[in-house]
C-alpha positions in Angstrom: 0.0 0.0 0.0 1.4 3.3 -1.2 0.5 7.0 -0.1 1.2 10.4 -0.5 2.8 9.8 -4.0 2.9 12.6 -6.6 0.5 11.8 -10.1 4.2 10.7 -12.2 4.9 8.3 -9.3 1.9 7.1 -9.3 1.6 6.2 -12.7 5.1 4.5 -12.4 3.7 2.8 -9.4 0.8 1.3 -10.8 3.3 0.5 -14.1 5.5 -1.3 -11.9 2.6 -3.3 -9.9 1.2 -4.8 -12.9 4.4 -6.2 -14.4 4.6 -7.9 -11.0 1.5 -9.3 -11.0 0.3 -13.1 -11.9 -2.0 -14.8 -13.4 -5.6 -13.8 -12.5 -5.0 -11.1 -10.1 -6.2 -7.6 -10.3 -4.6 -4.4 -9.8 -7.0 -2.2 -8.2 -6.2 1.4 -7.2 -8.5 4.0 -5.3 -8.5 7.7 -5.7 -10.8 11.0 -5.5 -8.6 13.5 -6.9 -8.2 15.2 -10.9 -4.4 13.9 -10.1 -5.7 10.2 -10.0 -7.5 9.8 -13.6 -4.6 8.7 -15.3 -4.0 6.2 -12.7 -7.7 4.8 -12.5 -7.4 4.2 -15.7 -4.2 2.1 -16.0 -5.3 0.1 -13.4 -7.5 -3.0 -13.9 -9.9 -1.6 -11.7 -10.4 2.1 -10.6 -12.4 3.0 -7.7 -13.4 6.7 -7.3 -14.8 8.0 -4.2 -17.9 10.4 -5.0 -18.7 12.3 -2.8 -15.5 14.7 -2.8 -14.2 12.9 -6.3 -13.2 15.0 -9.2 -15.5 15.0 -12.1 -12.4 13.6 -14.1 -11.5 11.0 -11.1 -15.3 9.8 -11.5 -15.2 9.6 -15.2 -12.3 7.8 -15.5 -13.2 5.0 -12.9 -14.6 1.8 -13.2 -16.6 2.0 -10.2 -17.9 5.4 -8.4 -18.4 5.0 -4.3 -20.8 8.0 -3.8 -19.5 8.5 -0.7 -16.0 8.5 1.0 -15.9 5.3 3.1 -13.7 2.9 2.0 -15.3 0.5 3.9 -18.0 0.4 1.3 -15.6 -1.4 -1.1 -16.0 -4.6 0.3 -19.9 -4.6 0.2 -19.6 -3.6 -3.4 -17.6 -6.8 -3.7 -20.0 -8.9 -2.1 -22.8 -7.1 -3.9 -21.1 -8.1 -7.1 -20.4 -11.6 -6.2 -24.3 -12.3 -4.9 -25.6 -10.7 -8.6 -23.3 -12.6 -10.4 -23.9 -15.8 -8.4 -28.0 -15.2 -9.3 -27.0 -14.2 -13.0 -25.2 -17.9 -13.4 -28.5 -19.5 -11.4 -30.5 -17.6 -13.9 -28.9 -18.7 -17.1 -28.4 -22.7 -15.8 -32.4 -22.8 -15.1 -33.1 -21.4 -18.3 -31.2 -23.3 -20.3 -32.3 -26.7 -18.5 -35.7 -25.9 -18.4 -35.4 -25.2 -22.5 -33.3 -28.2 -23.0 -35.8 -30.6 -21.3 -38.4 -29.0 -23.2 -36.6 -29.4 -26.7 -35.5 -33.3 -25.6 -39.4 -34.0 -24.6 -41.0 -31.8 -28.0 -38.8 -34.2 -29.8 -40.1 -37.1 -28.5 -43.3 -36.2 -28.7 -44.3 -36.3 -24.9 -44.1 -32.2 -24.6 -47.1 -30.1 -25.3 -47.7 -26.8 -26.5 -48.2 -26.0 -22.7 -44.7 -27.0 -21.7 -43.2 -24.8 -24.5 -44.8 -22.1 -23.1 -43.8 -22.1 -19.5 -40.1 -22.9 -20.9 -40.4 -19.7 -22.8 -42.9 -17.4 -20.2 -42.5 -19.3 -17.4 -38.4 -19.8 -17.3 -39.0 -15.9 -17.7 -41.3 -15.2 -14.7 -38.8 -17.3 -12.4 -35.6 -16.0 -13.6 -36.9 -12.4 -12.4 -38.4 -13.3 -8.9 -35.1 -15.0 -8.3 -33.2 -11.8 -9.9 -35.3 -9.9 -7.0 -33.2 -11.7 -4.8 -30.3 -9.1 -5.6 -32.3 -5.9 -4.2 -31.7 -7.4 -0.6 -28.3 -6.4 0.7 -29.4 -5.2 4.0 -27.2 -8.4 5.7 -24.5 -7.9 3.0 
């Protein structure tokens, strides 16, 4: 962890950080000033803090904190990890649900019924269980 370094260092910094790192590791760096745009960018994730952020520190970053508690980064984490875990349920279902549906159309057993709750019905599901993601209260 670095601090108190002037924009060219931190550029160098960052430079120097990602040629160490390995395989699927991320580089993230956090910053609020118009000094740290350059570096938000270059790294393989830039967080900005909003609240007091420069416009240009805000634009340049992959993800904005609208307020200045770092803290907050790991629930943005864990709110990422609990969408993306419902996005893969999601897609798995759907696909299932239409695979069984084309396997049993083909043999004749599925009905015009069963084709329809594979297309509305798969749909319906997918979107109460996407619900799930507005509750981050315990997060």
């Amino acid at each position: 962890m670095y601090s108190e370094l002037l924009p060219g260092d931190k550029v160098q910094k960052v430079e120097e950080l990602l040629l160490e790192k390995e395989g699927k590791e991320k580089l993230v760096f956090v910053g609020d000033g118009i000094n740290d745009a350059p570096v938000l960018t270059r790294a393989d994730i830039g967080i900005a803090m909003g609240a007091m952020g420069s416009d240009a520190a805000i634009e340049a970053a992959d993800v904005v904190l609208m307020d200045d508690d770092p803290l907050k980064i790991s629930k943005a984490i864990k709110i990422s990890q609990k969408c993306l875990r419902i996005v893969y349920q999601n897609i798995i279902f759907a696909l299932a649900i239409k695979f069984a549906c084309l396997g049993l159309g083909a043999l004749g057993i599925a009905n015009m019924w069963f084709a329809i709750f594979a297309d509305v019905g798969v749909m319906i599901i997918a979107v109460l269980n996407a619900v799930r993601a507005l509750r981050v209260q315990n997060l």
